[in-house]
C-alpha positions in Angstrom: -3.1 -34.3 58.1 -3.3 -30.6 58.0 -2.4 -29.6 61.4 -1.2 -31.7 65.0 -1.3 -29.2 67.5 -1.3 -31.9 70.0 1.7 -34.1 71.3 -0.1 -37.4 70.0 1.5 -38.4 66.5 -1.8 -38.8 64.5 0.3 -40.2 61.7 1.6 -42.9 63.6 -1.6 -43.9 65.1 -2.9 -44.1 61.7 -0.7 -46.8 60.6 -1.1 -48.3 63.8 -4.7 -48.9 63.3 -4.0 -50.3 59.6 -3.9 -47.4 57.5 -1.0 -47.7 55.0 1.7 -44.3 54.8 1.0 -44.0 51.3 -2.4 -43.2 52.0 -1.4 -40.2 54.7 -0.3 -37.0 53.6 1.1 -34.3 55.7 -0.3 -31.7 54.8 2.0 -29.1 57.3 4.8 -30.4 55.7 5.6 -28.0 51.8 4.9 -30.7 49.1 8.7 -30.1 48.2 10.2 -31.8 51.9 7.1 -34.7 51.7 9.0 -36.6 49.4 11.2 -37.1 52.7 8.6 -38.7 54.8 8.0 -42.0 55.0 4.0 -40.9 54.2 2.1 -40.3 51.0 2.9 -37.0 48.6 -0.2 -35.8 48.2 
């Protein structure tokens, strides 16, 4: 996820839908703080 410009947490409605957090990155986030997500790295 690049961007959420919205108030709707794509993220969440990802795994929601099945998709495993490994498999979503945020991309807004600097690849140094992702490793603090509960999401993919990238």
């Amino acid at each position: 996820i690049e961007q959420n410009m919205t108030e709707m947490k794509i993220a969440q409605k990802l795994v929601e839908i099945g998709v495993a957090k490994d498999d979503i990155v945020l991309g807004f986030q600097a690849p140094e703080f992702r490793q603090y997500t509960d999401y993919g790295v990238g």
